[in-house]
C-alpha positions, 0 to 999 in steps of 0.5 A: 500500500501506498505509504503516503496515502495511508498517512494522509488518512492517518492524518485525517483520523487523527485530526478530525477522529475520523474519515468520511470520503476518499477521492482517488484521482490518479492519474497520468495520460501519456498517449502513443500508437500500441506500435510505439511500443513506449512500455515504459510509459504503459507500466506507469500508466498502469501503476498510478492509474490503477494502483494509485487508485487501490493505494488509496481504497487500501488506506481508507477501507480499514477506517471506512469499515471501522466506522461503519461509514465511508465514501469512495470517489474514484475518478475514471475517464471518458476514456474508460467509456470509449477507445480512442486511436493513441489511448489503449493504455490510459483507456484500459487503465480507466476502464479498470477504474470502473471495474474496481470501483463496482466491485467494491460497491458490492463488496462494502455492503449497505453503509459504504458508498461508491462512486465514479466520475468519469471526466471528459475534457477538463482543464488540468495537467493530464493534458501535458503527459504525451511525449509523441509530439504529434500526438501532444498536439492534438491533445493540446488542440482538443483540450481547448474545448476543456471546461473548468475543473470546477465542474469536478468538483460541482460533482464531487460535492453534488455525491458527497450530500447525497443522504446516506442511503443514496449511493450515485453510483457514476456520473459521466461529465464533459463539455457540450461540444465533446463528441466522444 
């Protein structure tokens, strides 16, 4: 388990007496053609995407079962809804995502919630972890339609006041003019 993701729910513990929510949103997007073979940067891909986000289930599901309570956001992708050309990897990091997160859903019982927000196109850093300079400008061209990452957050919130007995399961957000 990620050592610095369970001091942080240590840290929550300790200072508050308990944890309510953990939001997983690991993630790196370097994009390239399977035939680039950049193995290198599918391992990585693989290690944050995936195992950052059960890093993070791992650090809070002790806690969450303890206190009878908790809440998982776990953030996907669009791209774990559809492949694109270029996004095999990251996709299939995302689509794992997904998986993960329903089984913890039936995994946790009645008083453990689940969630997954699957972003489209949001302003942020991911945009920049393309080392294929073609491939890097195309990213760079779509992502001007990118909304605010305050859209995010409008759903994390939205999740998070939901009565107890109110699990959203998944929530899919993009700008209006995002195709896919």
């Amino acid at each position: 388990m990620g050592e610095s993701v369970k001091a942080l729910v240590d840290l929550a513990v300790t200072t508050f007496g308990r944890a309510d929510v953990m939001i997983n949103n690991a993630g790196i997007m370097p994009l390239s053609p399977l035939s680039a073979l950049k193995v290198k940067e599918w391992n990585d891909t693989i290690d944050v995407n995936i195992k950052g986000v059960l890093n993070g289930i791992a650090a809070a599901l002790p806690v969450f079962e303890q206190q009878e309570t908790g809440h998982f956001i776990n953030i996907s992708s669009v791209a774990g809804h559809k492949v694109s050309p270029a996004s095999s990897v990251y996709a299939g990091t995302k689509f794992a995502v997904r998986a993960i997160s329903e089984g913890l859903r039936m995994e946790v019982g009645r008083n453990i919630r689940t969630t997954v927000i699957s972003p489209g196109l949001i302003d942020s850093e991911l945009k920049h972890g393309t080392s294929d300079a073609t491939i890097s400008q195309f990213v760079n061209e779509v992502y001007n339609d990118a909304i605010s990452a305050t859209s995010i957050a409008n759903a994390v919130a939205y999740v998070i006041e939901q009565p107890n007995d109110v699990d959203v399961n998944e929530i899919v957000l993009r700008p209006t003019v995002q195709e896919f």
